[in-house]
C-alpha positions as CSV (number, residue, x, y, z in Angstrom):
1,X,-36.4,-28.3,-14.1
2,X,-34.0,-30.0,-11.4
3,X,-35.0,-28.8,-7.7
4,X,-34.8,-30.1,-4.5
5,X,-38.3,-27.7,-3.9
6,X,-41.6,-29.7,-3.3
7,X,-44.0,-29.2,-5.9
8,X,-46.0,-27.2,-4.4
9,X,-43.1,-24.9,-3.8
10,X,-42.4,-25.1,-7.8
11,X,-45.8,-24.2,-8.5
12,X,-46.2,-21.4,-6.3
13,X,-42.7,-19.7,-7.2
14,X,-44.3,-20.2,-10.5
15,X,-47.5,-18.1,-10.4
16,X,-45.0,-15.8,-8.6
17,X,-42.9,-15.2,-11.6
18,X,-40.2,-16.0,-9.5
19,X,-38.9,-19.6,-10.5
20,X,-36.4,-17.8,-13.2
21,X,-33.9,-17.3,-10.1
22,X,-33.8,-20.7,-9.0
23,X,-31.0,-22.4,-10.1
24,X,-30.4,-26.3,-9.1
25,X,-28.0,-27.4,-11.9
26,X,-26.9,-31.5,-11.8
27,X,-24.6,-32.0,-9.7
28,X,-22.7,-34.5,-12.3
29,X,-22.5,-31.2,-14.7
30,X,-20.7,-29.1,-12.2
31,X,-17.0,-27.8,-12.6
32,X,-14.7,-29.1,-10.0
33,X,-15.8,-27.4,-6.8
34,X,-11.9,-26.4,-5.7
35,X,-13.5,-24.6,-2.7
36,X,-15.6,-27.2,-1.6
37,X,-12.2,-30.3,-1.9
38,X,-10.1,-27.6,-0.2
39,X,-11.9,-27.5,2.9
40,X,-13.0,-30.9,3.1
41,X,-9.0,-31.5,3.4
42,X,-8.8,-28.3,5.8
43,X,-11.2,-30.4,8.0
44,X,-10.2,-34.0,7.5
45,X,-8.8,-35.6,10.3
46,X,-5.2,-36.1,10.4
47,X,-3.2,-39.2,12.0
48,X,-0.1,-38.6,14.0
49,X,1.7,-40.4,16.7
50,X,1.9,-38.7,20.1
51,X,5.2,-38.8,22.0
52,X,3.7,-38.8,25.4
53,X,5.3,-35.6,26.4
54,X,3.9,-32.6,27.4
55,X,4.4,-29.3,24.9
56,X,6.1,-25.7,25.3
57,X,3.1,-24.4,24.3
58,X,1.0,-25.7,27.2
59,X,3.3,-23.3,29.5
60,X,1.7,-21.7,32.1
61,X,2.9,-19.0,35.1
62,X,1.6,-17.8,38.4
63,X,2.9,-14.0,38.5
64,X,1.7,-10.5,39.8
65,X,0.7,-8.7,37.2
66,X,1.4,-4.9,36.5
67,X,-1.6,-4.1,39.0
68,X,-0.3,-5.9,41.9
69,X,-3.0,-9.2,41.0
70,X,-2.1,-12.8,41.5
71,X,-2.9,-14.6,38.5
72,X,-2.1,-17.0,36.3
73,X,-1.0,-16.9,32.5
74,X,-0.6,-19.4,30.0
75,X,-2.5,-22.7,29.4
76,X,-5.3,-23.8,32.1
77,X,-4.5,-26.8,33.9
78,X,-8.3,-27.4,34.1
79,X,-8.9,-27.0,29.9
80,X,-5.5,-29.5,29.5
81,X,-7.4,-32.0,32.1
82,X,-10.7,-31.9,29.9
83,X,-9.2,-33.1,26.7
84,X,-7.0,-35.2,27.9
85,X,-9.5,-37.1,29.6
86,X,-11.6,-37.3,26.0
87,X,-14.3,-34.9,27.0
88,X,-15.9,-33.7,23.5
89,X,-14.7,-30.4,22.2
90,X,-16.2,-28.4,18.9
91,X,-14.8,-29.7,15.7
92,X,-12.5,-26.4,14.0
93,X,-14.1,-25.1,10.9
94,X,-12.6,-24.8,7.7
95,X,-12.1,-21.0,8.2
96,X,-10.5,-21.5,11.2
97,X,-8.5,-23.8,10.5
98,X,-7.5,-21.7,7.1
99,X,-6.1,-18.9,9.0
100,X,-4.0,-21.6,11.7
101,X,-2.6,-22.8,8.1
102,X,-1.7,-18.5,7.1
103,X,0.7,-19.0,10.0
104,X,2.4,-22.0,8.2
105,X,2.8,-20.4,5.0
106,X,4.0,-17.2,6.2
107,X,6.8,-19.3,8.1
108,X,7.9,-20.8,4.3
109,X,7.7,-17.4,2.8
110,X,9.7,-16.1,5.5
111,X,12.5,-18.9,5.5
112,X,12.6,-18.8,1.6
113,X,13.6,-14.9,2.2
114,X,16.1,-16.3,4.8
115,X,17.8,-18.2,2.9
116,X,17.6,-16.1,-0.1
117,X,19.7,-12.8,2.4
118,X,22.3,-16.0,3.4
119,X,21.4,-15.9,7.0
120,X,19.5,-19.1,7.3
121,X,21.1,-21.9,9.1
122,X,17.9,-24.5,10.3
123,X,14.2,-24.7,10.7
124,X,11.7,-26.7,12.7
125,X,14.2,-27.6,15.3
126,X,13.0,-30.5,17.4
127,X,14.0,-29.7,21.1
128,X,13.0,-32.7,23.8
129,X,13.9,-32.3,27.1
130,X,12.9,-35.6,29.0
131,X,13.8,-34.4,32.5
132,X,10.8,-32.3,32.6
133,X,8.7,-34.9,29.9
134,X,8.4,-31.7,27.7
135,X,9.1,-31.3,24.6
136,X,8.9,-27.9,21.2
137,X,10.0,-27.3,18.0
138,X,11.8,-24.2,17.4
139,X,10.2,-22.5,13.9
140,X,13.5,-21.4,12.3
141,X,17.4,-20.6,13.4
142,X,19.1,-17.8,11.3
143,X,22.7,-16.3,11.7
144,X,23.8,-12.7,12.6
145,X,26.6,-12.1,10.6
146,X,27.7,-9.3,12.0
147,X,27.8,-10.2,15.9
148,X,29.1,-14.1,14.1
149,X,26.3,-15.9,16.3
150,X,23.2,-18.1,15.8
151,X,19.4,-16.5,16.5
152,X,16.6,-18.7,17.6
153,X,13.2,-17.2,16.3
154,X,9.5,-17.9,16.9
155,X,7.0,-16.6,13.7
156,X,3.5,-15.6,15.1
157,X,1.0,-14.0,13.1
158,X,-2.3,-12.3,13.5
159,X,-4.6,-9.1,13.0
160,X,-7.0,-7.0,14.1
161,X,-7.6,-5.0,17.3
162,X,-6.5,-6.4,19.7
163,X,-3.6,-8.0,18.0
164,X,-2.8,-4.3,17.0
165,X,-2.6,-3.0,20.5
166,X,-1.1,-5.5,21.8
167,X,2.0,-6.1,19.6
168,X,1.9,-2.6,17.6
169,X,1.2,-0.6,20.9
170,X,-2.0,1.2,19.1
171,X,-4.0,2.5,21.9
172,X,-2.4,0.5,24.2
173,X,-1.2,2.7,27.2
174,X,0.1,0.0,29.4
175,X,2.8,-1.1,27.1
176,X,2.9,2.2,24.2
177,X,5.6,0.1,22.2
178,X,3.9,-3.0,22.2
179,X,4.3,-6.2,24.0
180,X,4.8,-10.0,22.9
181,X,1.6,-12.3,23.9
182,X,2.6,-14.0,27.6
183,X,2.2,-17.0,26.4
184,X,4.7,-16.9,23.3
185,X,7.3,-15.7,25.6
186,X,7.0,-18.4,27.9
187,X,7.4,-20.4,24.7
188,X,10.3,-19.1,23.9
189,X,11.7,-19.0,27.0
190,X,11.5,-22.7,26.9
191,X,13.7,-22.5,23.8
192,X,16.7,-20.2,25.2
193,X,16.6,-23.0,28.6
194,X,17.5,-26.1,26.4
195,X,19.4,-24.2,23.6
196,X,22.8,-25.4,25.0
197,X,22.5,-28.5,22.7
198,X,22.1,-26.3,19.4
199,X,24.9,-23.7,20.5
200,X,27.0,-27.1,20.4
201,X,26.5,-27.3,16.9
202,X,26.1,-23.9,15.7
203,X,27.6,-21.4,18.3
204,X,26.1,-19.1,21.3
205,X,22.9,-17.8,21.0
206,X,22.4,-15.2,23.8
207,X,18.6,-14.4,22.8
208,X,15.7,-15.3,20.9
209,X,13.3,-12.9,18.6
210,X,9.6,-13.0,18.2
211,X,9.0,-12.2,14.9
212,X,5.6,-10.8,14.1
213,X,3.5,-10.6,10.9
214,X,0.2,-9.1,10.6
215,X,-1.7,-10.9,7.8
216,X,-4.4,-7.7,7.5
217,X,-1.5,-4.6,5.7
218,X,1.9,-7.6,6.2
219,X,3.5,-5.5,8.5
220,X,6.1,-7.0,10.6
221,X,8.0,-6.4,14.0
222,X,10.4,-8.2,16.1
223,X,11.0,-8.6,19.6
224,X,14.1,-9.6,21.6
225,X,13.8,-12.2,24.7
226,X,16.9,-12.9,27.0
227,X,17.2,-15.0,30.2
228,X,18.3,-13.3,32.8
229,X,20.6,-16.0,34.1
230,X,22.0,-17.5,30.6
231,X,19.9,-20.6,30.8
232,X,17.9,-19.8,33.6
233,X,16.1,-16.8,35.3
234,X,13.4,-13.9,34.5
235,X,12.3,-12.9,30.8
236,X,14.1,-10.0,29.8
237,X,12.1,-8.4,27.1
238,X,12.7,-6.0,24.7
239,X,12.0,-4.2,21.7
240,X,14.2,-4.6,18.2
241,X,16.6,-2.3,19.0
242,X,17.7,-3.6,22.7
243,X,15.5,-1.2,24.9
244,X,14.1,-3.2,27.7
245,X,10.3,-3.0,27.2
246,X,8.4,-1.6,31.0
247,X,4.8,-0.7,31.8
248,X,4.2,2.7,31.1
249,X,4.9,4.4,34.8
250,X,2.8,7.5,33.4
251,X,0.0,5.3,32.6
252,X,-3.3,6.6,35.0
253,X,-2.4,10.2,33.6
254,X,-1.8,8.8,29.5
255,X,-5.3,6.8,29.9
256,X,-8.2,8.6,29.6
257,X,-10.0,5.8,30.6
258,X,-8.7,4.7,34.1
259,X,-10.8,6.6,36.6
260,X,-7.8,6.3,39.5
261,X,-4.5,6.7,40.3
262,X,-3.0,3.3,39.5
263,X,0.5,2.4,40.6
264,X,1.9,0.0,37.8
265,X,4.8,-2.5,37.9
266,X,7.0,-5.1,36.0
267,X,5.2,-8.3,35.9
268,X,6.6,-10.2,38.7
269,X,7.1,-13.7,39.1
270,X,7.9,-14.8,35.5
271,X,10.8,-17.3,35.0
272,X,11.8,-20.3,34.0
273,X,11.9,-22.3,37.4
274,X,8.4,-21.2,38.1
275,X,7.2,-22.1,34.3
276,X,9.2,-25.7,35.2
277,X,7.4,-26.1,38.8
278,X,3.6,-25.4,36.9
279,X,4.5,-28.1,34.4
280,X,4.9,-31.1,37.1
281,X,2.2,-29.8,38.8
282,X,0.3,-29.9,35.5
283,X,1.1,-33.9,35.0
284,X,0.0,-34.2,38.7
285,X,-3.7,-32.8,37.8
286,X,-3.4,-35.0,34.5
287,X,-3.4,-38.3,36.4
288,X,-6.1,-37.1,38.6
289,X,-9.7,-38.4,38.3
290,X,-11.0,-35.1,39.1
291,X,-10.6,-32.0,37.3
292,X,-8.6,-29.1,38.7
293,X,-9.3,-25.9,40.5
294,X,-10.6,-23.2,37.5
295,X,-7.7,-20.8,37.3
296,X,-10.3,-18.2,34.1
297,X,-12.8,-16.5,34.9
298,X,-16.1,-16.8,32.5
299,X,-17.8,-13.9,34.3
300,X,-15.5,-11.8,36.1
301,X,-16.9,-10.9,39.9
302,X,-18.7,-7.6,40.4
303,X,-15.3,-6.4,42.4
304,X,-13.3,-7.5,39.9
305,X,-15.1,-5.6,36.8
306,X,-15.7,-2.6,38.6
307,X,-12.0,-2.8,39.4
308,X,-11.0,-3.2,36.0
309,X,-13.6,-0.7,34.2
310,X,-11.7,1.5,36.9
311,X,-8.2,1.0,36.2
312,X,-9.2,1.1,32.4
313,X,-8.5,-2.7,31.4
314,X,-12.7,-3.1,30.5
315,X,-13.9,-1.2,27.8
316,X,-17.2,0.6,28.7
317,X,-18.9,-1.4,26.0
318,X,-18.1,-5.0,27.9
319,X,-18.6,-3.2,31.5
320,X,-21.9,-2.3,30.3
321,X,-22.9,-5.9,28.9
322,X,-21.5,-6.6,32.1
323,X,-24.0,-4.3,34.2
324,X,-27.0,-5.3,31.7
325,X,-27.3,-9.1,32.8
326,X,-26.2,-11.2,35.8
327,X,-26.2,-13.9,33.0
328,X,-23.2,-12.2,30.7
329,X,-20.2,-14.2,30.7
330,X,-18.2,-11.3,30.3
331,X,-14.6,-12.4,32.0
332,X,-11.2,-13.5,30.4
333,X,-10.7,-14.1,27.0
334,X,-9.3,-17.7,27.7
335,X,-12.5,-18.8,29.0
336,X,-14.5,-17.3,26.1
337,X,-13.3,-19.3,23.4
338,X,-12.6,-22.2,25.6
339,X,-14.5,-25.8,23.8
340,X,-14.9,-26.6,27.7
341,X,-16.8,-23.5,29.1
342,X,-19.9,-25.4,29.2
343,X,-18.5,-28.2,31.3
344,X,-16.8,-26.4,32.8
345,X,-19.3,-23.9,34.1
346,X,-22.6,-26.3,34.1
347,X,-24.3,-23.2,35.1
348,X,-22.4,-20.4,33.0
349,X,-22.0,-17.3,35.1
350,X,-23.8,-18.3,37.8
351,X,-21.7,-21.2,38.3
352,X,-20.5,-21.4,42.2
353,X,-16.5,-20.5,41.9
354,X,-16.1,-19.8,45.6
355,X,-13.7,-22.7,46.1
356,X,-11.0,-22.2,43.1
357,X,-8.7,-20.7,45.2
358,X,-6.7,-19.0,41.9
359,X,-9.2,-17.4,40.9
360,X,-10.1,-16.0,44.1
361,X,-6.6,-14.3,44.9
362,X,-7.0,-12.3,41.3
363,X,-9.6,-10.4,43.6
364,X,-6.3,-9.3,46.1
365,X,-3.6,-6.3,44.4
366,X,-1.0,-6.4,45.8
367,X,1.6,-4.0,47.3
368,X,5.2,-4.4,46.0
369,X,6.6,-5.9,49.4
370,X,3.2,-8.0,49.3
371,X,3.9,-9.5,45.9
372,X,7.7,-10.3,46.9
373,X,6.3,-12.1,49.9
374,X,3.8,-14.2,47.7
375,X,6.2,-15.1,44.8
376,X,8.3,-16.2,47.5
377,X,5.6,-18.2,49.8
378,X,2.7,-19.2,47.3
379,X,0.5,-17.8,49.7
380,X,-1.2,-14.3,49.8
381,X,0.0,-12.4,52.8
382,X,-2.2,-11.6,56.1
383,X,-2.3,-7.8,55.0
384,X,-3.2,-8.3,51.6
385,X,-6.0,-5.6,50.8
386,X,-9.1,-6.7,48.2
């Protein structure tokens, strides 16, 4: 019998009664192992010319958030700097890389159906806009028939929890109607700021949709996104039917879970000149030899989590992983699944973070006048309270 087992092994398994289970046929005698070629493609490295340019998808903002906090959203400056310098990053399994390649499929499904209702018009729209060195492809451009104008639209895709509560609204008493990711409206944002050369060919287009699939039960839900100034200005989001999506002002008394009265605002902050000003100050960091300022937080302070277990943002399960070890890098998701947490905190949550000056203004909510006066300024204001 064929076996990679020693021996010995055989022989034992044998007075065992056990060696009918093994099962070590040739390897020439096999059927074609589909599974095994399909992820060895998944996997295989692929060879593509860069441009140079920077991507829409590397957006990042400094806002207020709902709670009064500076902080930033998007891509980290620091994360870009690692793998553009080379450092070495965890290779994707084929899993992973599986459910990147769902997203691509649903897109064809979805543009098949398009064109099939007589509403598509283009897909994968190359946009390059050279002043900025940044460039995106739109996924798809259909036609409203009835309002005789062009729609640009962005397919995302996802599932579980926290994709749930985020763009479904289950559970989620910040935003009960749901809320597109930060970063895809940044993304798209990008779009409806150089979309004057695609009205040339095809018409206006006064907004953009977000058009979400879950791949778990294939639901699906749209969002709207506007400029406030045509090609310039805040996001304007809001749901499919034209209702400008806000943070719940009743949420301390809808969340069981927030422990104080919390005060809760439109994001502040958010527009297209300040996603613009974080991208040249991205390719200043880029040509530095040091790495940036952190701008995520591995471990969150102790200020900072009992502020957030407080206001109901931190489950009790992760504020008490939090309390059960100084060691627990229980902070923002970005930094969690980052390939450069390790190099980038050489001594996990115990790394010294006293000097990244982003990170330490998250600790500061701010009042309304406060927040005007830092979006304006850049700097926190004397008064600001921790």
């Amino acid at each position: 019998m064929s076996s990679d087992l020693s021996d010995e092994a055989l022989e034992f398994l044998q007075r065992m009664g056990e060696d009918q289970d093994i099962w070590n046929p040739d390897p020439s005698e096999l059927p074609l192992q589909l599974t095994d070629v399909t992820d060895q493609q998944l996997i295989a490295p692929e060879y593509r010319g860069s441009s140079g340019m920077l991507y829409v998808t590397q957006s990042s903002c400094e806002i207020v958030d709902e709670f009064g906090r500076p902080t930033v959203i998007g891509k980290c400056h620091r994360q870009l700097w690692y793998k553009k310098k080379g450092f070495k990053s965890e290779p994707w399994d084929a899993v992973s890389l599986r459910r990147m390649t769902y997203g691509v499929w649903i897109e064809d499904a979805l543009q098949d159906q398009w064109k099939k209702a007589g509403i598509y018009v283009q897909n994968n729209v190359k946009l390059r806009a050279h002043e900025y060195n940044v460039s995106g492809e739109i996924d798809a451009i259909v036609f409203d028939a009835a309002k005789q104008h062009p729609v640009i639209v962005e397919v995302k895709s996802g599932y579980g929890y926290t994709f749930n509560k985020n763009v479904f609204g289950k559970s989620n008493h910040l935003y009960p109607e749901g809320m597109p990711h930060m970063d895809y409206i940044m993304q798209v944002m990008w779009y409806l700021h150089l979309r004057e050369s695609i009205e040339k060919v095809h018409g206006e287009s006064p907004y953009a949709l977000i058009y979400y699939i879950d791949r778990a039960d294939c639901r699906d839900k749209q969002f709207v996104v506007e400029l406030s100034e045509g090609y310039e200005g805040e996001a304007i989001v809001k749901t499919a039917t034209g209702k400008m999506i806000v943070p719940n002002p009743n949420y301390s008394q809808d969340n069981r879970y927030c422990k104080k009265d919390a005060e809760v605002r439109p994001i502040k902050g958010l527009t297209m000149q300040r996603i613009i000003d974080r991208f040249a100050e991205l390719e200043n960091k880029l040509a530095q030899d040091e790495p940036p300022e952190r701008e995520y937080f591995l471990r969150y302070p102790e200020s900072l989590a009992d502020d957030l277990f407080e206001l109901g943002q931190l489950s009790k399960s992760r504020y008490d992983q939090y309390n059960l070890s100084r060691n627990e890098p229980i902070g923002d998701f970005k930094c969690g699944f980052c390939d450069f947490s390790e190099v980038c905190y050489p001594k996990g949550a115990q790394t010294d973070i006293t000097n990244d000056s982003k990170l330490q203004m998250r600790l500061h909510r701010l009042t309304d006048k406060q927040a005007e006066e830092f979006i304006e300024s850049g700097e926190l204001p004397n008064d600001s309270q921790d």
